[in-house]
C-alpha positions in Angstrom: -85.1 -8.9 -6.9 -86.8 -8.8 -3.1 -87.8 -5.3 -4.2 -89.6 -6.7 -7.4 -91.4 -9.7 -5.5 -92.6 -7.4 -2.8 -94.5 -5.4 -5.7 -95.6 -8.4 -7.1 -97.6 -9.5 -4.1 -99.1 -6.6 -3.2 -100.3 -6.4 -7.2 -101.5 -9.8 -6.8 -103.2 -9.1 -3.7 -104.9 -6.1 -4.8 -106.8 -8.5 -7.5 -107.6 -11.5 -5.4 -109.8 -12.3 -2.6 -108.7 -13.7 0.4 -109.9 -17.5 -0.4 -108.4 -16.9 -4.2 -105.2 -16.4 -3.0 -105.9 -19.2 -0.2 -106.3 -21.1 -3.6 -103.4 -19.7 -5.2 -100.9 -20.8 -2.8 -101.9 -23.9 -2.2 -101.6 -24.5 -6.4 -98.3 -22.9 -6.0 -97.1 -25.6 -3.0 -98.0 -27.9 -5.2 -96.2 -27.0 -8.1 -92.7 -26.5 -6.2 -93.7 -30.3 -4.7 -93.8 -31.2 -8.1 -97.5 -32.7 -8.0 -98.5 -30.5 -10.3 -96.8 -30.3 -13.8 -97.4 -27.9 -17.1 -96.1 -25.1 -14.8 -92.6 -24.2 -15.9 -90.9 -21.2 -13.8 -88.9 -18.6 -15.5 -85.1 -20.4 -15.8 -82.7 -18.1 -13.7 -79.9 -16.9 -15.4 -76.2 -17.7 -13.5 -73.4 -15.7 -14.1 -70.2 -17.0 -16.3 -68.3 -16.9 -13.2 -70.3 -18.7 -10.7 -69.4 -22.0 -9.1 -66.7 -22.5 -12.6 -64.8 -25.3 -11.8 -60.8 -23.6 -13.5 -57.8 -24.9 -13.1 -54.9 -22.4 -13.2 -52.0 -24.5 -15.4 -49.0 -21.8 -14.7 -46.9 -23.7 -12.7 -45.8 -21.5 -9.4 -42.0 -20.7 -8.8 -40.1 -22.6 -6.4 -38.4 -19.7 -5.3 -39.1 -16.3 -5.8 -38.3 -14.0 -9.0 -35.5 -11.6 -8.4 -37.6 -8.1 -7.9 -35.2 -5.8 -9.9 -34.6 -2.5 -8.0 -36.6 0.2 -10.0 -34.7 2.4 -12.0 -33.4 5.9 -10.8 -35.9 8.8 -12.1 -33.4 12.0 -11.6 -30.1 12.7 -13.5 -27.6 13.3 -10.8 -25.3 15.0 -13.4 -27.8 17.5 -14.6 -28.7 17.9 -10.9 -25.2 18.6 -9.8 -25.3 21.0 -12.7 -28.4 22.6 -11.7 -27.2 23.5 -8.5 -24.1 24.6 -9.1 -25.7 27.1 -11.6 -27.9 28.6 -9.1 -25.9 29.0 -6.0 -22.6 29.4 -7.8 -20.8 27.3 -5.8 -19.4 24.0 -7.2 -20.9 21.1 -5.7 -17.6 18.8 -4.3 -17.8 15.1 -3.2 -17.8 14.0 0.3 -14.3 14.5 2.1 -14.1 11.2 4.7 -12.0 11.8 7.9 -12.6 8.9 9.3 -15.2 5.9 9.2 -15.7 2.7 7.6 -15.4 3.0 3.6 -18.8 3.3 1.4 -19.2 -0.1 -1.0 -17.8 0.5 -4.3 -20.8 -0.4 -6.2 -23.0 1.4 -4.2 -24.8 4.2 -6.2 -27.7 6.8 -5.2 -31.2 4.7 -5.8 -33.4 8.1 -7.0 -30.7 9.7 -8.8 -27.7 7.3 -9.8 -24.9 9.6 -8.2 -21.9 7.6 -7.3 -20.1 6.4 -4.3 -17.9 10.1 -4.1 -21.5 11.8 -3.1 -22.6 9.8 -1.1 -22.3 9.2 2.4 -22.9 7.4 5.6 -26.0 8.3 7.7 -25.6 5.7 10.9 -22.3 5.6 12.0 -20.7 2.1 12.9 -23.8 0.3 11.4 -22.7 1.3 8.1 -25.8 0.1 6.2 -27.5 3.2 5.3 -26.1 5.9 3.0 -27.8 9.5 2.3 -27.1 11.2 -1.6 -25.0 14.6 -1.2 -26.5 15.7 -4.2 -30.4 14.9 -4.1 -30.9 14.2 -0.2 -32.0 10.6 -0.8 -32.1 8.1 1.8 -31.1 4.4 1.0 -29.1 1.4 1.8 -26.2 0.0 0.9 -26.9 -3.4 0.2 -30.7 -4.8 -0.1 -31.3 -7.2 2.2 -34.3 -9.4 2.1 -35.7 -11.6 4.5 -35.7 -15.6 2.8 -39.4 -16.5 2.7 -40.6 -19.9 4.3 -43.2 -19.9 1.7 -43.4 -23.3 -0.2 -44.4 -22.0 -3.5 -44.6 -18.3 -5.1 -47.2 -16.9 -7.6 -45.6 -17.0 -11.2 -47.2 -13.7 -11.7 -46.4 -11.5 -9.0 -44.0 -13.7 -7.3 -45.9 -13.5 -3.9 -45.6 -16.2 -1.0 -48.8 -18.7 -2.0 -50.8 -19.5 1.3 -52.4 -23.0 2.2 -55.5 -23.0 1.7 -57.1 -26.0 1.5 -56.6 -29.9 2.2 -58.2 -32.6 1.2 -56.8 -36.6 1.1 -55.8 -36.3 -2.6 -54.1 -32.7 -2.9 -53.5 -29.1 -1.2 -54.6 -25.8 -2.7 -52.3 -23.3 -2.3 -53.9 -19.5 -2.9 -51.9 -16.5 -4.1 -53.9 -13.7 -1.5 -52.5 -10.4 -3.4 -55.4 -8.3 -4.5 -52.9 -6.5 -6.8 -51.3 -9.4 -8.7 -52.0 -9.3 -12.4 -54.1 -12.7 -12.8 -56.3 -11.1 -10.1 -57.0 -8.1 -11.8 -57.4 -9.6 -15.1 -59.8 -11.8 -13.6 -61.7 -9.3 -12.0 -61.9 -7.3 -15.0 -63.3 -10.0 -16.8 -66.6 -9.7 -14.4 -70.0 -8.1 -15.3 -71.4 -5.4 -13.8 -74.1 -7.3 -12.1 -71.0 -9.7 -11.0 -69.6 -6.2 -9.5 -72.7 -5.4 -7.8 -72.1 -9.1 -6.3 -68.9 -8.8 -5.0 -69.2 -5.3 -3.9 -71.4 -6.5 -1.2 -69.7 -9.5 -0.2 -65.9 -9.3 -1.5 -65.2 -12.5 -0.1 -68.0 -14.3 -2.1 -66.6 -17.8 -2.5 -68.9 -17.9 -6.4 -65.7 -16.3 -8.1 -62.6 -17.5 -8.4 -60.4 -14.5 -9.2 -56.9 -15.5 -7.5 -53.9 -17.9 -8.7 -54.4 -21.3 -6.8 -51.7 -24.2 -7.7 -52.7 -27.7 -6.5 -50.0 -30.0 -5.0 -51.3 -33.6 -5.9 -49.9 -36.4 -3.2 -51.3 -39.6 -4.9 -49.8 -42.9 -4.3 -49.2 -45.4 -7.0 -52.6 -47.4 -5.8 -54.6 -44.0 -7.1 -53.2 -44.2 -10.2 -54.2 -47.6 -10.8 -56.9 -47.9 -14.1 -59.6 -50.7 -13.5 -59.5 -53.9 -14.8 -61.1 -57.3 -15.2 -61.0 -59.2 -11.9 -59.7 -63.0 -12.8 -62.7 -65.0 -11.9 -61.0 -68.2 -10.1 -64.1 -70.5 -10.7 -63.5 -70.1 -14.9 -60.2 -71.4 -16.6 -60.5 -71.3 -19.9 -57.8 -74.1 -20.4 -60.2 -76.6 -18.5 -63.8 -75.8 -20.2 -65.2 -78.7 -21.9 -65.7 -76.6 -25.4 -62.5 -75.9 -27.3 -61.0 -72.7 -28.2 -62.9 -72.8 -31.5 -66.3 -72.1 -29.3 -65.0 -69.0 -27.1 -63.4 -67.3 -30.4 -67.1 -67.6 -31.8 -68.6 -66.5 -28.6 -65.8 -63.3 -28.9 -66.8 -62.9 -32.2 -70.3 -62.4 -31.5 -70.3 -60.7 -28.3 -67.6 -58.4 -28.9 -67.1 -58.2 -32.6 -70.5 -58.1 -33.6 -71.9 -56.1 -30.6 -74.5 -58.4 -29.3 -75.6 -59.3 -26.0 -75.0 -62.3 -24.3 -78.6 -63.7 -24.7 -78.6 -63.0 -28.5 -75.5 -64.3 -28.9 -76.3 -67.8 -27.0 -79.4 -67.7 -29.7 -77.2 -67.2 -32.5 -74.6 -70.2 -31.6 -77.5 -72.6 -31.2 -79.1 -71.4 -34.5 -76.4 -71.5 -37.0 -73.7 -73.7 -35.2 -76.2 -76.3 -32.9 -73.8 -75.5 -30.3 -75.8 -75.2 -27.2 -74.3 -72.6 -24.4 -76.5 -70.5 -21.4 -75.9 -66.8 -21.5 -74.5 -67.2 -17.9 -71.5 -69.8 -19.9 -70.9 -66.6 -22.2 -70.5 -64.1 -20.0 -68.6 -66.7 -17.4 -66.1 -67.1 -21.4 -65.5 -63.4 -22.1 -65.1 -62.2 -18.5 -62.2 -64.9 -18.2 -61.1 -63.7 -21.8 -60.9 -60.4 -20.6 -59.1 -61.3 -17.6 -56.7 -63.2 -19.4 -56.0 -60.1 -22.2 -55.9 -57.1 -20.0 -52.2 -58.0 -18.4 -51.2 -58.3 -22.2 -52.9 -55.4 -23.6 -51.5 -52.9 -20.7 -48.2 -54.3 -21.7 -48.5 -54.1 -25.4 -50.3 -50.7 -25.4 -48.4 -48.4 -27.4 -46.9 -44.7 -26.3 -49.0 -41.5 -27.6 -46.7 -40.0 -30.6 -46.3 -36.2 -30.3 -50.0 -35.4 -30.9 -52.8 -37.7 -28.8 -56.6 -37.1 -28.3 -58.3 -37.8 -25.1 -62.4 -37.8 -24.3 -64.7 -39.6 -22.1 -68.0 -41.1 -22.5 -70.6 -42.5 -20.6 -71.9 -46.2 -19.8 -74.8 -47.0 -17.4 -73.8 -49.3 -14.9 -76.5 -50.3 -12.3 -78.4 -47.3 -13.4 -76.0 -45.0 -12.7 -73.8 -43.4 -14.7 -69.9 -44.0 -15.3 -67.7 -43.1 -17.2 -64.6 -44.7 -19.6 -62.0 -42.7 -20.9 -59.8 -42.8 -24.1 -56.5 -41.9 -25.2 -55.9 -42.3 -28.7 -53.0 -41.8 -30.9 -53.3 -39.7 -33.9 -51.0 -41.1 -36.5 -51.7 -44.8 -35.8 -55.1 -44.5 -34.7 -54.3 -47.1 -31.9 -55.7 -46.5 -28.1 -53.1 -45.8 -26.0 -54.6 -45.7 -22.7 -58.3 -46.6 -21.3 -59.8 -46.7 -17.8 -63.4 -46.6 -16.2 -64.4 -44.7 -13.5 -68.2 -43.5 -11.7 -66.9 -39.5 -11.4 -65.1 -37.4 -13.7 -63.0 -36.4 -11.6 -59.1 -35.6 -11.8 -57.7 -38.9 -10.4 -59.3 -40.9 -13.0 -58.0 -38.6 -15.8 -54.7 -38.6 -14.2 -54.4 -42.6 -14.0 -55.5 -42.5 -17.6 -52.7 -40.7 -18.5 -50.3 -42.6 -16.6 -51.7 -45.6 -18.6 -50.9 -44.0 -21.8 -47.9 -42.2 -21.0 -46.3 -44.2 -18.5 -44.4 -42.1 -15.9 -43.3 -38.7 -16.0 -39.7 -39.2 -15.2 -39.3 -41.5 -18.1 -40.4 -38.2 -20.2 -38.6 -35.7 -18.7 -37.1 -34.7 -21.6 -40.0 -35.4 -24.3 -43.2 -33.1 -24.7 -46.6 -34.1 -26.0 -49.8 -32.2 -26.9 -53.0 -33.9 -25.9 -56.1 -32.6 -27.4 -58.9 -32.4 -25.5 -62.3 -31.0 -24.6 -63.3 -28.4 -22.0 -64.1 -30.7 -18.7 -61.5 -29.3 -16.5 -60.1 -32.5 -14.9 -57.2 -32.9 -18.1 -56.0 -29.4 -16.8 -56.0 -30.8 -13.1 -54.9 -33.8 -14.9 -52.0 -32.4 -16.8 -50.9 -30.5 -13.9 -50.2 -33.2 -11.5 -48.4 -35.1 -14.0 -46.1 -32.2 -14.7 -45.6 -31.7 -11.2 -42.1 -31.7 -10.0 -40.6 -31.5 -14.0 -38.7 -28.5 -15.0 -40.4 -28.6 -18.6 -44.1 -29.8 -18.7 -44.2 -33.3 -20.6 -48.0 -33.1 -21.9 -49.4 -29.7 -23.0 -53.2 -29.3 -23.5 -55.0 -27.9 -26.9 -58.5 -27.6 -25.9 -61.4 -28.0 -28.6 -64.6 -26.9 -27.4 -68.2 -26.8 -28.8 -68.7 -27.7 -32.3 -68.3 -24.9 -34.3 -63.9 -23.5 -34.6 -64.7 -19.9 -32.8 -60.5 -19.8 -31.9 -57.7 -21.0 -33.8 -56.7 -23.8 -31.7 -60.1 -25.2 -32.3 -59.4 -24.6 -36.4 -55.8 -26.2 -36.1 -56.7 -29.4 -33.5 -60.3 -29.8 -34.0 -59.5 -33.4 -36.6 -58.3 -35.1 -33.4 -60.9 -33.8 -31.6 -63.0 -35.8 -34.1 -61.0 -38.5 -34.4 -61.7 -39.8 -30.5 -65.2 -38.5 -31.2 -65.2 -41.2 -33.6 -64.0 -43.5 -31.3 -66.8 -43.2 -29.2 -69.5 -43.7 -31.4 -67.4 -46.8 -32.3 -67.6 -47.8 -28.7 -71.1 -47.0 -28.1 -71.7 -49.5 -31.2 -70.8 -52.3 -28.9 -72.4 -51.3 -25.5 -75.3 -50.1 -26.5 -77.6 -53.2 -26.9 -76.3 -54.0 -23.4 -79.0 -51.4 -21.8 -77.0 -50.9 -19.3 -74.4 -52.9 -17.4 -74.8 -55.0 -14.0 -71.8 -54.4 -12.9 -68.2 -52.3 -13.2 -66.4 -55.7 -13.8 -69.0 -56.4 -16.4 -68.2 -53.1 -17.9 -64.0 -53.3 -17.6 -64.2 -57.2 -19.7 -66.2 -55.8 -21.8 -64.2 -52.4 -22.4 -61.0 -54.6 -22.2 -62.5 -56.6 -25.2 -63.7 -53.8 -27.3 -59.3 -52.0 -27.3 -58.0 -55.5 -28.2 -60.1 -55.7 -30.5 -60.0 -52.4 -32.1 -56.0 -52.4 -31.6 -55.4 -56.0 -33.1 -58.7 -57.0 -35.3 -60.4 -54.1 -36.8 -59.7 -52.8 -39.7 -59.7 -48.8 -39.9 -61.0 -47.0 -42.9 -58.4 -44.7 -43.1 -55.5 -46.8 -42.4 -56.8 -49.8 -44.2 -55.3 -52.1 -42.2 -55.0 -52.4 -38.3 -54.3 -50.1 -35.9 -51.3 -52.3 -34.5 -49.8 -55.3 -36.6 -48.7 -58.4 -35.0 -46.9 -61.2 -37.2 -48.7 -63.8 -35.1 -52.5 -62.2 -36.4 -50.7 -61.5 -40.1 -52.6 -63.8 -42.8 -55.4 -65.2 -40.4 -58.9 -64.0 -41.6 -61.5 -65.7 -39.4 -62.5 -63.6 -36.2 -62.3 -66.8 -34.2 -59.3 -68.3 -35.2 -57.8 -64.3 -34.2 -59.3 -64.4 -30.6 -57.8 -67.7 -30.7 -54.8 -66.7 -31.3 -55.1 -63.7 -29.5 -55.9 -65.6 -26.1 -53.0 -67.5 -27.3 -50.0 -64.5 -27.0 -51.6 -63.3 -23.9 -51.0 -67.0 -21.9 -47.3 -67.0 -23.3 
């Protein structure tokens, strides 16, 4: 590439004067300022491998895999026969005078010969034997020194080394350069990739080697965000009834409109006169009030789940909230907002919906997903520990099914797709929230009510039934009694 510019200047400067290409660079500073636009640079290409963000979901060993002792490669019996044919002399075993015996099960490693050819080669140490028939040297016993490692590579059972350390989790690397993940992974490279690595083979762009990450999160980590209880608003003590904050639910959340329109719409139809400040004082402390009652309530993720996260602006910036969703009830199972999508927000998700690995020890779940590599991060830490994983990943990328795990699992896929367009129904005229506990009420709103009050079209009823919400057919009288089972 250096080559290539080089000739490019000294064209360029074959065909310009000196103030033309005074000119030139001085329209070039200003289009890498960005002051001057309609000037587009060529877009550079990045390899596959650069800067990918993997996580590697093999659990590693705790201890390491018995290495089996390679099998012989000569016959002794048809060596024994060989030279007994050539020199003519028959080949006896070893006659011992004195000396401590020869282990029973001790055979020749290259050949297989038994204990009666073989015989000791160090005297009193008695711990290495030499083969009568094919001259081999060996041992008598293997003996292996115990590794302090902490963890070993599940593919070529090697001592993983710490490598990194952050507040949140270690990174242990597997260093082997002849370990099978690392040659698969460096196989899978380009040629230009090659070129790369050829001249710096520790380029930190590609990540070739096994790496495990040990997760050390406390319970407060794992905690999904909620609506703060705002102290100066008790719903039991407004001067409007009940009636007037299911309407104000009914509108805001329900119906998907914004505090202002909504205040407009009560006056209009009902003559009930509320500021927008009085709305949004209702449905945080309705929100505030439901949340303890809906984490409660939330039901567990049968044996096949779908989880996705969308965005929300909040302060101009963007956040995120995630969704677990159930596939035979359709119910959300877990929820949680976050500003990064990173792997302690998808982890507390999960906790939300699962509830705690040791309770599942013995159950397993498939969670479908998309490609953003915080669920494998995700999954991993909350498999950590367990002899069987508890939640295994399908992943449905893209939107076309170029695998067949993206055939067999891409209708859940769509099914918390569908969810979010759902969601984005009743955020959207928001433009944008003020505030993360603005977000959380209203978040906290939308799952009770798409849990308890919304009908679904394929279920044709809703996603959870509760006998107090059975036969009641007014939204307001529902967030009534809603607000109702959540103070009890």
């Amino acid at each position: 590439m250096k080559t290539q510019i080089t000739k490019l200047t000294r064209w360029i400067c074959r065909r310009l004067t000196y103030n033309e290409g005074c000119s030139m660079v001085n329209l070039l500073l200003e289009i890498i300022s960005g002051n001057k636009k309609g000037y587009d640079f060529k877009p550079e290409q990045q390899s596959e491998h650069y800067r990918k963000f993997t996580v590697d979901t093999e659990q590693p060993l705790q201890v390491p895999a018995d290495r089996e002792t390679p099998p012989p490669t000569l016959n002794w019996e048809q060596l024994k026969a060989d030279h007994e044919r050539e020199s003519g002399k028959k080949l006896k075993p070893v006659r011992r005078r004195s000396g401590l015996p020869i282990p029973a099960h001790c055979r020749c490693e290259q050949c297989n010969a038994p204990t009666e050819y073989l015989y000791l080669n160090d005297g009193k140490k008695s711990n290495q034997v030499r083969c009568k028939i094919c001259g081999h040297l060996g041992t008598t016993e293997r003996i292996r020194r115990k590794s302090k490692a902490k963890y070993f590579c599940p593919h070529c059972s090697k001592p993983l080394t710490l490598w990194k350390t952050t507040p949140a989790e270690t990174i242990y690397k597997c260093m082997s350069y002849s370990c099978p993940h690392y040659l698969q992974q460096e196989k899978s490279l380009t040629s230009k990739e090659r070129r790369k690595r050829k001249k710096q083979k520790f380029d930190p762009n590609y990540k070739l080697h096994y790496q495990y990450r040990e997760y050390h999160l406390k319970n407060a980590d794992l905690k999904c965000h909620r609506p703060k209880l705002n102290t100066n608003v008790d719903l039991s003590k407004i001067q409007n009834s009940y009636h007037v904050v299911g309407l104000v639910l009914t509108f805001f959340v329900n119906a998907g409109l914004s505090s202002r329109m909504t205040k407009e719409l009560l006056h209009g139809i009902f003559g009930i006169k509320l500021s927008h400040q009085t709305i949004i004082n209702y449905v945080n402390a309705a929100a505030a009030q439901i949340a303890p009652f809906l984490d409660r309530d939330l039901p567990k993720p049968g044996k096949i789940a779908a989880a996705d996260e969308t965005y929300l602006i909040v302060e101009n910036k963007w956040h995120y909230t995630w969704f677990v969703i159930d596939a035979a009830t359709k119910a959300i199972c877990g929820y949680n907002l976050s500003d990064t999508r990173g792997t302690i927000p998808a982890l507390a998700t999960l906790y939300n919906a699962y509830g705690d690995p040791g309770s599942n020890s013995e159950k397993q779940y498939t969670l479908v997903r998309d490609g953003c590599p915080s669920y494998d991060s995700a999954m991993m830490a909350y498999n950590q520990g367990l002899q069987n994983p508890v939640i295994i990943g399908q992943k449905v990328i893209g939107l076309e099914n170029l695998d067949k795990v993206s055939t067999d699992f891409r209708p859940y896929k769509q099914l918390v797709e569908r969810l979010n367009r759902t969601y984005k129904f009743h955020t959207r005229p928001r433009a944008g929230m003020k505030s993360l506990d603005g977000a959380s009420s209203l978040t906290t709103l939308f799952v009770a009510y798409y849990n308890y009050l919304r009908v679904h079209g394929s279920l044709k009823h809703t996603p959870l039934i509760r006998n107090q919400l059975q036969g009641i057919e007014r939204f307001p009288k529902q967030w009534e009694t809603l607000l109702a089972m959540s103070a009890a």
